[in-house]
N, C-alpha and C positions, 0 to 999 in steps of 0.2 A: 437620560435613557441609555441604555447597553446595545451599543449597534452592533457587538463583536455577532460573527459569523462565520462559518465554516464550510468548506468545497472538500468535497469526497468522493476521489476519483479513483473507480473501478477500472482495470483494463486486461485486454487480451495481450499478450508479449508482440513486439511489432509493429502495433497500431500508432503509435505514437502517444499514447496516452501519460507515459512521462511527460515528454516536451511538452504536451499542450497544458498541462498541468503548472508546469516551469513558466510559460509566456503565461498563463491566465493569473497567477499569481503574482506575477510581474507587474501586468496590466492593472491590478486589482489592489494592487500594493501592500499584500498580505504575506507572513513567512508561508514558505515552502517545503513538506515535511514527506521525502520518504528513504531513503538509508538511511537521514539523520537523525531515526528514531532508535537505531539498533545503539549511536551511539548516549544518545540520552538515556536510554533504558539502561547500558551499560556503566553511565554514571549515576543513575537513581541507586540502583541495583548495589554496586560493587559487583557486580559479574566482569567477567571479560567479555568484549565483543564477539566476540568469535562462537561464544554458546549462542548469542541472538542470531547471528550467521547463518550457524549450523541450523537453526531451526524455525526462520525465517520463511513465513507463509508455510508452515508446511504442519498438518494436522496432528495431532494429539500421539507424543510418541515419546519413549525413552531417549535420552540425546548423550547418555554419559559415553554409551560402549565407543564410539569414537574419539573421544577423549583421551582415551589411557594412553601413558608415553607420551602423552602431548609437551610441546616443549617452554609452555608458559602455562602461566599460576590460572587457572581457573577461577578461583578466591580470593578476596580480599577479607580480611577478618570481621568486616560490617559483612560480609556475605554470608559466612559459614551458615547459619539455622538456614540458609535454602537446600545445606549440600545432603541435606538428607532424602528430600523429597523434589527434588531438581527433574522436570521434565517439560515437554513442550506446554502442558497448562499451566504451569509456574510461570513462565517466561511471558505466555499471552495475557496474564494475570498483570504482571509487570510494567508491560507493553503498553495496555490496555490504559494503565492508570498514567503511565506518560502524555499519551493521548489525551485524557480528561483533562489533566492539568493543563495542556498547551491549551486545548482551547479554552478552558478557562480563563485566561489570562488576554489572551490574543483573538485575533482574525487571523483566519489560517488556512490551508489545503494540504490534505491529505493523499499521500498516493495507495492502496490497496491497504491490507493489515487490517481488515475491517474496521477500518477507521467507522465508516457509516454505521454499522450495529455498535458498535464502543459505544456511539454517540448519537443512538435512535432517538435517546429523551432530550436532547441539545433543542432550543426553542429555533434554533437559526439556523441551518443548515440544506444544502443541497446536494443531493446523489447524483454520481453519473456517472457513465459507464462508456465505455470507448472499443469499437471494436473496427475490423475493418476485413476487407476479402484474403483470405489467405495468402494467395498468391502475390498481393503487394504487402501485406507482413514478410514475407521470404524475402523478396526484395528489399524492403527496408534493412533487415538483419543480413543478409548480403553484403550491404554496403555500411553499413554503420558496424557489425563485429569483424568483416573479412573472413567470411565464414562460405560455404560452398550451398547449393541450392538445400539439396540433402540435410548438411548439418542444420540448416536451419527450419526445416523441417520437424524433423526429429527435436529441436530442440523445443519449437512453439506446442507439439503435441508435449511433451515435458512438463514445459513450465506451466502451459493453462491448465492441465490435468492437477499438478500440485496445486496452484492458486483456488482451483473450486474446489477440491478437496478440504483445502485450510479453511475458506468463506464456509464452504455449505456446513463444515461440523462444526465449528465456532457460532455461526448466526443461526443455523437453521432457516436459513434460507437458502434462494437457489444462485449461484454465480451466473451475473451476465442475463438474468430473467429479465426482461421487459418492467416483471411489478413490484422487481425489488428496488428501481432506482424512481427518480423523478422524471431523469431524461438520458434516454440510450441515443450512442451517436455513431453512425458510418464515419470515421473520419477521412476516409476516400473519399468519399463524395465529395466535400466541400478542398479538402485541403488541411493543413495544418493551421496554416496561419487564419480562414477561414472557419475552420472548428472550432478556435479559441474565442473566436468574436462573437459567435451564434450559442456560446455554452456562456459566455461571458453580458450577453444580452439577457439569456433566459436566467440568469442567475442575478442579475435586476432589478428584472420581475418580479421574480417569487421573493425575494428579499425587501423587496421596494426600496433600493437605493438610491 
């Protein structure tokens, strides 16, 4: 029987939905997948990293104009038939099939990159979404980038505004809804170390592990 399975974790910047993703995976003894997607894609591909970078989580858009005068190769010669029609749907196209593949192979977790719509038809899988009160997101990014109340303000409206933007027109669905995951989680409430073990229960569960 194929027990491989998969954790797909949504989050608001702040929340800690990184880390709890890092410890639950830990715990779970599964690989752990979210920059190190831009760098797989980058070797499936023959792209540079830098184009996955540039247009990472972020919705349906031309990504060349910032390139030019760039001061490394965009192309590797397995690449060129992209460089025609090169933009953020190529990329999420790319993405996307890295994604398929890991889990195919593995037990794993996913952090945002709509990992969960990639992999709506996956038999084994659990959503979830990580949010928590502004005011201790600011705090968290205070102290974890050495950033001022402000910057980090401005930056959490930023980032979450780009993240639903990329979810909502890639899945069609809504970022952070209630009925797009399995299970939405305060992580102030419980704690970090606490969220991991209450998402790491319910996931279990519904897995029967």
């Amino acid at each position: 029987m194929d027990n491989r399975f998969v954790i797909n974790i949504g989050r608001q910047l702040g929340s800690g939905g990184k880390e709890v993703g890092e410890k639950l995976a830990r715990s779970l003894n599964i690989s752990f997948y979210d920059k190190e997607l831009i760098n797989l894609a980058s070797k499936e591909s023959g792209l540079c990293k830098e184009l996955f970078e540039k247009a990472d989580e972020k919705p349906s858009q031309s990504i060349m104009a910032g390139f030019f005068g760039a001061r490394f190769s965009l192309f590797t010669d397995a690449s060129m038939p992209f460089a025609n029609y090169l933009n953020n749907d190529t990329l999420f196209k790319i993405q996307s099939d890295v994604i398929r593949d890991v889990a195919s192979k593995q037990s794993c977790l996913f952090v945002g990159r709509c990992a969960d719509y990639i992999l709506r038809d996956f038999p084994r899988c659990v959503n979830v979404f990580i949010s928590a009160p502004v005011e201790d997101r600011i705090k968290r990014l205070v102290t974890n980038e050495k950033i001022s109340d402000e910057e980090a303000r401005e930056l959490i409206h930023r980032t979450d505004k780009k993240r639903a933007e990329y979810y909502n027109y890639y899945s069609y669905k809504t970022w952070g809804a209630a009925a797009t995951y399995h299970l939405c989680v305060d992580s102030s409430v419980l704690g970090i170390e606490e969220t991991v073990l209450f998402i790491e229960e319910f996931a279990k569960r519904k897995l029967k592990l």
